[in-house]
Backbone as CSV, one residue per row, in Angstrom:
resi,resn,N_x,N_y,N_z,CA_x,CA_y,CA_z,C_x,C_y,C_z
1,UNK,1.785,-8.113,-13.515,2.078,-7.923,-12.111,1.765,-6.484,-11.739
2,UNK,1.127,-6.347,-10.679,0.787,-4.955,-9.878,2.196,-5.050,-9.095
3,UNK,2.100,-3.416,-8.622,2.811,-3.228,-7.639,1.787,-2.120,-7.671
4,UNK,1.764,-1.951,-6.084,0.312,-0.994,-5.056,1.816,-0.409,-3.796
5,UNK,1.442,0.784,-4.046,2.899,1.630,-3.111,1.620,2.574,-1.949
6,UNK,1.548,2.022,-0.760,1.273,2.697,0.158,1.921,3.542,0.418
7,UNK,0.951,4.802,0.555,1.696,6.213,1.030,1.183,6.094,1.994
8,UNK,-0.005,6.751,2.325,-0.735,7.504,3.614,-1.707,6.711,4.304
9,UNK,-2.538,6.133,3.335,-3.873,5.338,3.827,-2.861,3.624,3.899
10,UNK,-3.054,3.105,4.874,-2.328,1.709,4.906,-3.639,1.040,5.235
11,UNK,-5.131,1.367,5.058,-6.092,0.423,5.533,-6.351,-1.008,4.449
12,UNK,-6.456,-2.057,4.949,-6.437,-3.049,4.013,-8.106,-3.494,3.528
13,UNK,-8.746,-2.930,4.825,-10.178,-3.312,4.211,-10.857,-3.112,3.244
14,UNK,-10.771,-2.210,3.315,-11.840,-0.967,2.651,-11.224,-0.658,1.503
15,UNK,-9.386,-0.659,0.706,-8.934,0.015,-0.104,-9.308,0.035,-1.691
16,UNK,-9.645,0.511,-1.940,-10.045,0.393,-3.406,-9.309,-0.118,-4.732
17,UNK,-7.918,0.948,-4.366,-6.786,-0.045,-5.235,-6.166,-1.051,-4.979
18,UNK,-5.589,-1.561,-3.471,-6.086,-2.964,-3.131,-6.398,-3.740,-3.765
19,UNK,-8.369,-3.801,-3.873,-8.525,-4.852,-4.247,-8.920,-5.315,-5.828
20,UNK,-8.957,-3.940,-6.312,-8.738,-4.091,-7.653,-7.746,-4.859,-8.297
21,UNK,-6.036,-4.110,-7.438,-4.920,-4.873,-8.299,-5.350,-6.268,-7.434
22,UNK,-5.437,-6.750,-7.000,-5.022,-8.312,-6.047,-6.237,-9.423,-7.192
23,UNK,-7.399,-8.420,-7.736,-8.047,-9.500,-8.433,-7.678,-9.646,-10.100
24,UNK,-6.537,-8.789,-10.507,-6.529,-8.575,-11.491,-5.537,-9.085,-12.126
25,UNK,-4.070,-9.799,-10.949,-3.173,-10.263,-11.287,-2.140,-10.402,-10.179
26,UNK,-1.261,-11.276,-9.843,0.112,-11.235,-9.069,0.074,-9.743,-8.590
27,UNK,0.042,-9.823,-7.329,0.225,-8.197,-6.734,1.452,-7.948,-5.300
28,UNK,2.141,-6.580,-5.282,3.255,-6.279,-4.763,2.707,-5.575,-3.843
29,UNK,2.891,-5.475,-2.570,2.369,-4.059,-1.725,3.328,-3.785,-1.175
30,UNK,3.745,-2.586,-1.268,4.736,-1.796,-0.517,4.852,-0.786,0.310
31,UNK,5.683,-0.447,0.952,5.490,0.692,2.067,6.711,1.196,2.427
32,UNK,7.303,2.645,1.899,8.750,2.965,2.385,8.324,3.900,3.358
33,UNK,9.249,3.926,4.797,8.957,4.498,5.900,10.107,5.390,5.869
34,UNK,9.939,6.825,5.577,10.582,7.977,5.514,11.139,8.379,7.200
35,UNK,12.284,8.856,7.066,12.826,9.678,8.237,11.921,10.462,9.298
36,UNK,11.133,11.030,8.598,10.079,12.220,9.542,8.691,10.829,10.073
37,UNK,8.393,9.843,9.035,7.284,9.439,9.745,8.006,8.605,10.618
38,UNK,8.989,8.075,10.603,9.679,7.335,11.882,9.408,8.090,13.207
39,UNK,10.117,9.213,12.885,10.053,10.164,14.323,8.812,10.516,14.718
40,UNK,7.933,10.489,14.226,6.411,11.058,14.502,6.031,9.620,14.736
41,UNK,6.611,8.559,14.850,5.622,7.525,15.895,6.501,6.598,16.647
């Protein structure tokens, strides 16, 4: 099992580790949304 932890880049097209883990086995994508990037959108 992957797990893939979005930080900065959230693009799904184009991502490189993406689509590496997704062909390689059961994959996790995650995304924790910090205090400061809340307020900045």
């Amino acid at each position: 099992m992957n797990i893939l932890w979005f930080r900065n880049d959230l693009r799904l097209d184009d991502q490189p580790a993406l689509a590496q883990a997704v062909h390689s086995s059961a994959t996790i994508a995650i995304y924790l949304l910090n205090p400061t990037q809340w307020d900045r959108h």
